[in-house]
MARVEX-795485 format. One record per residue (C-alpha): residue in one letter; y, z, x. Coordinates in pm, whole numbers, plus 50000, padded with zeros to 5 digits. Each point is the difference from the previous one (the first is absolute). Example, Ala and Ser with C-alpha at 12.3 -4.5 7.8 and 13.67 -1.06 7.14 Angstrom:
2
a495505078051230/s503444993450137/
***
This chain:
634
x516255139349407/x503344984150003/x500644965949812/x500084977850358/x500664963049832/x502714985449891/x500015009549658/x500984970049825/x497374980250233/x498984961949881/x500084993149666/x497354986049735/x496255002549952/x499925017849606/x501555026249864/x497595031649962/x497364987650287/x498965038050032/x499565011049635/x495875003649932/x498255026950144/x497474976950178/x502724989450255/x501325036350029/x496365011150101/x500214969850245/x503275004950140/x500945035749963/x502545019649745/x502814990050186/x499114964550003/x503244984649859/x501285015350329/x497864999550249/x499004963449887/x502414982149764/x502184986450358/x497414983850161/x498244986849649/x503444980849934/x500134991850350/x497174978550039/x501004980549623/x503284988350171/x500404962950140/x499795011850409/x496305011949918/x498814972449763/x497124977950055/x500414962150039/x496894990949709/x499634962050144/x496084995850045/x501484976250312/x499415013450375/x502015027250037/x502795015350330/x498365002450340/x499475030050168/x503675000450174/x501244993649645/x498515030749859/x501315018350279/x503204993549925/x499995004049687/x498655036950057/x502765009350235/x502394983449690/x498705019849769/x500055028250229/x503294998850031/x500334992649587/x498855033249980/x501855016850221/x503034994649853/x498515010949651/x500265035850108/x502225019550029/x499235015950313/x497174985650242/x499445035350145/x498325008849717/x497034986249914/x498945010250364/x500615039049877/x498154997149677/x496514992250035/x499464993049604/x502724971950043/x498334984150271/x496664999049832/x501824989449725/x501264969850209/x496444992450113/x498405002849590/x502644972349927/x500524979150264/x496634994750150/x498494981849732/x503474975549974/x500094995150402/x497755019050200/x501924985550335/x503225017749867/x498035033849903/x499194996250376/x503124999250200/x501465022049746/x497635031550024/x500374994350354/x503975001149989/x500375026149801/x497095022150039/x498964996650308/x503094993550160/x502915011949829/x497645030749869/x499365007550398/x503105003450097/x501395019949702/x496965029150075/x500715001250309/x503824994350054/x500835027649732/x501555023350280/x502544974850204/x499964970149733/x500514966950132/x501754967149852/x497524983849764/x502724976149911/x498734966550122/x496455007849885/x501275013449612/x501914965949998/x497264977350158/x502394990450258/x496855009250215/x496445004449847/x497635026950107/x496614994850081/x497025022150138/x498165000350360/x497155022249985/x496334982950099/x499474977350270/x497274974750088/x497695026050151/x501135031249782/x499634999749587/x498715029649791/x500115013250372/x503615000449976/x500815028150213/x498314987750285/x502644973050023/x500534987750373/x504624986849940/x501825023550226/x503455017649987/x500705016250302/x503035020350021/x502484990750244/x501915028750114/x502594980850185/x500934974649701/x499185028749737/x497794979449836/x496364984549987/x498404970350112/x497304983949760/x497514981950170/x496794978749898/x497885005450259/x496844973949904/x499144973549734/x498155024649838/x503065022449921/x501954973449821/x501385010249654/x497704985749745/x501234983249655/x503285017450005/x502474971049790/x502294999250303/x500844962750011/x503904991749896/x498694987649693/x502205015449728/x502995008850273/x500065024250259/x497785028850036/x499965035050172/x496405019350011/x498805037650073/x497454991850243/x497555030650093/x499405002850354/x498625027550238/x503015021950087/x500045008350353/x501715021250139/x500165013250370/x496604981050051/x498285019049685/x498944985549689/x501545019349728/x498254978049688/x500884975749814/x504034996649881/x501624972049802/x503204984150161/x502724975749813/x500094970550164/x501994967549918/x497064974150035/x501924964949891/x503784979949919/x499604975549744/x498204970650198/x497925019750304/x498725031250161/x502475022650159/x499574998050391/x496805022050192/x498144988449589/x497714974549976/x498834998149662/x497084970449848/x499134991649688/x496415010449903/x497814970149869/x500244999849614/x498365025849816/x498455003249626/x501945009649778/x504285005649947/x501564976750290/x501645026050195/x501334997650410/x497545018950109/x500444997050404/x498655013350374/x502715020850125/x500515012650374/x502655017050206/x500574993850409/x502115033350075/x502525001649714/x502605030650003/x501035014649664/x502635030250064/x498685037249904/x500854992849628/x497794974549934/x496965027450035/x499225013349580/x499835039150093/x499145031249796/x497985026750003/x497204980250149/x502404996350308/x503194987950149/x501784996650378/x502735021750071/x503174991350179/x498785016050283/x496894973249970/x497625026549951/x497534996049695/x499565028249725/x497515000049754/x498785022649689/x497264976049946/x496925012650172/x497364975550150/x500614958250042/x498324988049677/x502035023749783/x503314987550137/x498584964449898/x499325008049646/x503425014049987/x501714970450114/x497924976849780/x500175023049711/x501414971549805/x496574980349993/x498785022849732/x502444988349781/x499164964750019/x496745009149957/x501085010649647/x501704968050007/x497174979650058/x498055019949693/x503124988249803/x499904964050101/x496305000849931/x500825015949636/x502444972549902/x498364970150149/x496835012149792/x501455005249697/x502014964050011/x497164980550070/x497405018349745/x503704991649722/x499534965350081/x496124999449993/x500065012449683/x502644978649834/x498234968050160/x496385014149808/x501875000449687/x501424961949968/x497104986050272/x497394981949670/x496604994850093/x497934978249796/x498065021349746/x496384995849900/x499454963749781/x501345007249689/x502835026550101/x503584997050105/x500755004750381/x500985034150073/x501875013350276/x498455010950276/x500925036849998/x497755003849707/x497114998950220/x498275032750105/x499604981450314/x503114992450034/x502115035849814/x496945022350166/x501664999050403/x503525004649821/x499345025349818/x498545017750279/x502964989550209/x502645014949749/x497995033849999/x500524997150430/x503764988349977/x500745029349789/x497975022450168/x502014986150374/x503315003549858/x499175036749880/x498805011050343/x502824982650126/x502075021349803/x497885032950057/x500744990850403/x503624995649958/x500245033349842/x498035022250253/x501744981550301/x503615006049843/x499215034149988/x498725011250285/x502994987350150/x500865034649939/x496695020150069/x498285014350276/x498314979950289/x496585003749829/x501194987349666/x501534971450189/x497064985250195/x497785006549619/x502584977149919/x499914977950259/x496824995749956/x499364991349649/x503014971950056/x497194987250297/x497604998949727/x501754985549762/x501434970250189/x496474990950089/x498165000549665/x503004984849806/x500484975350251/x496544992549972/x499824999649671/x502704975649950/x498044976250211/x497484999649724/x501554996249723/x502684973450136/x496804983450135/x498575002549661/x503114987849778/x499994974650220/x496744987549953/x500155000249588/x502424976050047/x498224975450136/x501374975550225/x503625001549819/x500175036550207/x499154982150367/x503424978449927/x503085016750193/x502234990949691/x498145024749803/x500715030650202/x496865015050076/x498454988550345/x503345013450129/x499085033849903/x496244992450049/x500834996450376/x503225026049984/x497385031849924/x498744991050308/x502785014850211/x500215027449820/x496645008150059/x500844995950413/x503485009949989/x501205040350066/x496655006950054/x496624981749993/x498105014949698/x496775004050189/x502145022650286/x501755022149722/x497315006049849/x497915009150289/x502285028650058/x500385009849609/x496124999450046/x499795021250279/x503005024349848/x497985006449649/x496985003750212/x501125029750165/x502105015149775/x498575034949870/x502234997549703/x498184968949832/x496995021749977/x501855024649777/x502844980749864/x499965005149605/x499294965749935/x496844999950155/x497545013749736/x496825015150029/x496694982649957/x499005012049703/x503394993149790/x499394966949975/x498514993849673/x501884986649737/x500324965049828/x501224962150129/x502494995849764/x502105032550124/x502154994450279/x500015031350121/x496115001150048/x500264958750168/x502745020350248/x497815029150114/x497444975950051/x502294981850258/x500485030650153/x496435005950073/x499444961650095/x503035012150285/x498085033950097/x496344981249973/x501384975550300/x501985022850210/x496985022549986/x497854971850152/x502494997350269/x500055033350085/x496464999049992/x499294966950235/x502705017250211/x498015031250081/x496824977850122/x502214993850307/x500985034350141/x499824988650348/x501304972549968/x503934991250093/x502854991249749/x499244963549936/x496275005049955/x500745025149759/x502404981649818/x498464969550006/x496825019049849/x502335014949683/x502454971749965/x498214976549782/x499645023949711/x503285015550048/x502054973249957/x498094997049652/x501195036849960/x503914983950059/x499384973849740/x498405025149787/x502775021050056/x502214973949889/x498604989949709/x500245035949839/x503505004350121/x500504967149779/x497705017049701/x502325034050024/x503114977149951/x498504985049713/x499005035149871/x504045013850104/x501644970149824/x497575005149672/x500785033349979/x503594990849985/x499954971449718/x499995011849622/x497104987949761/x500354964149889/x499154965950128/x501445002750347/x497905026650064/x497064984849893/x500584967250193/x500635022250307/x496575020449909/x497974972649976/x501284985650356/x499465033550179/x496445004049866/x499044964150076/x501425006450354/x497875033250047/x497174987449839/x499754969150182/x500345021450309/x497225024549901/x497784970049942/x500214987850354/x498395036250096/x497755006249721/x497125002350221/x501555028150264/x500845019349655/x496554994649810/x498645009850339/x501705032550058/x499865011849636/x503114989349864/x499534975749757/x496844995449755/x497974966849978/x500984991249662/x503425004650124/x499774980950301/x498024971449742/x502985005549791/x502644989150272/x500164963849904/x500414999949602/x502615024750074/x501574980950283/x500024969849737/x501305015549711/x502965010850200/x500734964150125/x499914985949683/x502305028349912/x502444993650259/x500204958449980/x500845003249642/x503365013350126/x500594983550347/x503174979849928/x501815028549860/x498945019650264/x501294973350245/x503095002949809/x500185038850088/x500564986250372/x503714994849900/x499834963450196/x503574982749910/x499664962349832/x501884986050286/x497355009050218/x497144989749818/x501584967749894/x499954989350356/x496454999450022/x498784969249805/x496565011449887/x501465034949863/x501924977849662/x498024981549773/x500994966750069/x499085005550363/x499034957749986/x503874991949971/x500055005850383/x497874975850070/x501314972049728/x500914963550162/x503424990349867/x498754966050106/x496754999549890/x498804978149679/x500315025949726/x503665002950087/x500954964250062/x497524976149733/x502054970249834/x501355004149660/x497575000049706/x496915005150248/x498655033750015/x500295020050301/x496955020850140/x499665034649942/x499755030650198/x497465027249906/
***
């Protein structure tokens, strides 16, 4: 992979950020490169925080201040075509940016990935000027689901019909209910173009589902044949998310994105190599597996900033201690270190499988179809569980901070109400992995993939990670099993019956599937460290993550044979001794996040004298007469 920033980037934010092995398991062996731009990024003065515990910018304000930043970055690189051809930069952008300003994360996946990543894949034969989208003289934005058409995306009901005459198409709304849905197409930010996917017609037949450029807005309205209305105001990062229609607007041949999945000639005929109407769709939306790593990514670094801050409020948060002993801060309860702990084991665990995703996608760039969707697939996966994930532990963080998290000025019910998007957006989890489900279900190779041992390999003892992993895989076969199983009670009956009969326990099998795909990366990046202490932090996380995860199905595993009583009686000291292991080291192991001090310091409750935003310069204490004492603040 070529360097693709400007290599001199922002400056600031320390000196050797990427030095301990923790952060290199985190963020990969090239993470000076892959990460070091966007780390000092976010630690200069366009991405700070304002740390005044007053009411904070509106909505619009936000807005704006996303498109500014937007455009901040822009100009940081040194070319904007190419973060949209390097999918490890763009998740980059996401792990950095989301947790700083999840509105710019946003409209900036959707610029350049969606967008700008579109139209490079499929413009690479007859290129076209990208000039006034690399320079944000125009920004790009997306038009894929409509009122009526979501996960169901290539059922969508906007038309392009071509018009032979003009050489061109006609798009078309024909009903409310094939509006564009939450596309940011207001001229918030400046003007915007979009790729809209409509159903190409084309002497009368439907030919699938093809995206089309199309200049949507000027700088103050909606270009004529548009309408375009704001949505109500959602949860979450304040983006213009709108209602978009068109009443018969003509585009010129050009504006359709062609390729292998299919084009119209000059002589208005269309050609195809794509066989069948869905696959063409795919095609042309290829990009919206790459945001779906994206999303993992935002998830990743959104999780890992809030559990940083959770953990440095614990440590200077005192508590009153029993009568006679000093307070104590608040981390020092098992109550209070247990859930982090157990939410440092997860964030590691989410940023490894992150990692493991990245990997297998950027290679099988290169491999055969099969490879490809196997790919494809595990990125599904993965954007659901880590997205999930996230949710908890944000949720979590959140709540061990009492009410000083629910305050906007502290960071954390932005993110709180940002994972919620991600969850929705490129993708409802549920949907994805519905299909993962029903893709591991059927396929003959999980049955006999290595990694699935036999029954009777599993003994062995809790404190190896290699015996808590084959567990996990059995937990995975134990519930696609019972799928397959409720499935064949149905033979008569039609495709939803039978699905709905297996679906229950094989979306277990997804999440189980998950989880060992997140114990294997643990296992991959111990294998990798040398003996020491960084390798016995990282042990002690992945075996707390596995065991944990065994302990949720220590009944299926007693039951089949897999574990022994006393072992399955032995799952709580063990789970204990591990948390008491790993909350003896959670600030350094926050450290190993590689979070830059300008960052931090703009969330109050992450210093230790989180109080001086909220000191009175007026009050008493500051402003007593001479010679009286002023009052004090605890």
């Amino acid at each position: 992979m070529t360097t693709i920033l400007n290599s001199a980037g922002p400056s600031g934010a320390g000196t050797r950020p990427f030095s301990g092995l923790l952060s290199t398991v985190l963020l990969g062996p090239d993470a000076r490169r892959e990460h070091g731009f966007w780390r000092r990024l976010v630690a200069t003065e366009p991405f700070r925080r304002p740390v005044s515990p007053a009411s904070g910018p509106t909505s619009d304000e936000r807005l704006a201040l996303a498109h500014a930043r937007l455009r901040a970055l822009n100009g940081a690189l040194d070319s904007a075509a190419r973060p949209a051809a390097d999918p490890r930069a763009l998740a980059a952008l996401h792990e950095w940016l989301a947790p700083v300003d999840p509105a710019l994360a946003t409209v900036a996946g959707i610029h350049y990935n969606l967008f700008l990543g579109s139209l490079l894949d499929h413009d690479a034969d007859s290129p076209r000027d990208l000039s006034d989208y690399l320079q944000l003289r125009r920004i790009g934005t997306f038009l894929c689901t409509e009122v009526a058409h979501g996960n169901d995306a290539a059922a969508v009901e906007t038309t392009a019909t071509y018009d032979p005459g003009r050489d061109g198409f006609v798009l078309h709304t024909p009903h409310a209910g094939a509006q564009k849905f939450m596309p940011n197409t207001s001229p918030a930010g400046g003007p915007k173009s979009g790729l809209v996917a409509a159903r190409l017609l084309v002497d009368g037949v439907d030919q699938g589902v093809f995206l089309l450029l199309v200049p949507l807005t000027d700088a103050s309205r909606a270009l004529p044949g548009i309408r375009v209305r704001r949505l109500p105001a959602r949860m979450g990062s304040p983006v213009d998310h709108c209602l978009t229609s068109f009443d018969q607007v003509f585009v010129d041949r050009g504006a359709l994105l062609g390729g292998a999945q299919g084009r119209v000639g000059g002589d208005g005929v269309f050609r195809s190599d794509t066989e069948g109407r869905r696959r063409r769709f795919l095609a042309s939306i290829g990009r919206v597996t790459t945001g779906r790593i994206c999303m993992s990514a935002s998830a990743v670094g959104s999780a890992r900033v809030t559990l940083a801050i959770a953990v440095r409020y614990g440590g200077h948060r005192f508590v009153s201690g029993s009568r006679s002993a000093p307070p104590v801060p608040v981390i020092a309860h098992r109550s209070h270190h247990g859930p982090l702990a157990e939410a440092m084991a997860a964030v590691f665990a989410m940023s490894l499988l992150h990692r493991r995703v990245l990997d297998r996608w950027e290679r099988a760039a290169a491999r055969p179809p099969a490879e490809r969707e196997t790919a494809e697939r595990l990125v599904d996966i993965a954007k659901g569980w880590i997205t999930w994930q996230a949710r908890s532990v944000i949720v979590e963080c959140r709540e061990r901070c009492g009410a000083q998290g629910l305050l906007e000025n502290n960071g954390m019910t932005e993110l709180v109400t940002g994972i919620e998007g991600a969850i929705t957006a490129e993708g409802d989890n549920l949907a994805i992995h519905s299909r993962a489900a029903a893709g591991l279900l059927f396929d003959a190779a999980r049955a006999t993939a290595q990694e699935e041992p036999a029954a009777g390999r599993a003994s062995g003892d809790l404190t190896d990670l290699r015996f808590l992993v084959r567990l996990l895989a059995l937990v995975e076969r134990i519930w696609f099993d019972r799928a397959a199983a409720r499935m064949a009670r149905v033979p008569h009956g039609g495709p939803l019956e039978r699905w709905n009969a297996a679906s229950g326990p094989a979306l277990r099998g997804v999440e189980a599937h998950a989880v060992r795909q997140a114990a294997l990366a643990y296992e991959s990046a111990l294998a990798a460290l040398p003996p020491g202490e960084d390798r016995e932090r990282l042990d002690e996380l992945a075996r707390l993550f596995a065991l944990r995860r065994v302990a949720r199905h220590s009944g299926d595993l007693l039951a089949a044979g897999h574990l022994t009583a006393g072992q399955v009686d032995g799952l709580t000291d063990a789970v204990e001794r591990l948390v008491a292991a790993v909350s003896g080291h959670l600030p350094e192991l926050a450290e190993s996040f590689a979070l830059p001090g300008e960052l931090l310091a703009d969330w109050p409750i992450a210093g230790a004298r989180y109080t001086d935003a909220y000191d009175d310069p007026g009050a008493s204490w500051h402003t007593a007469p001479a010679g009286e004492p002023a009052g004090g603040q605890r």
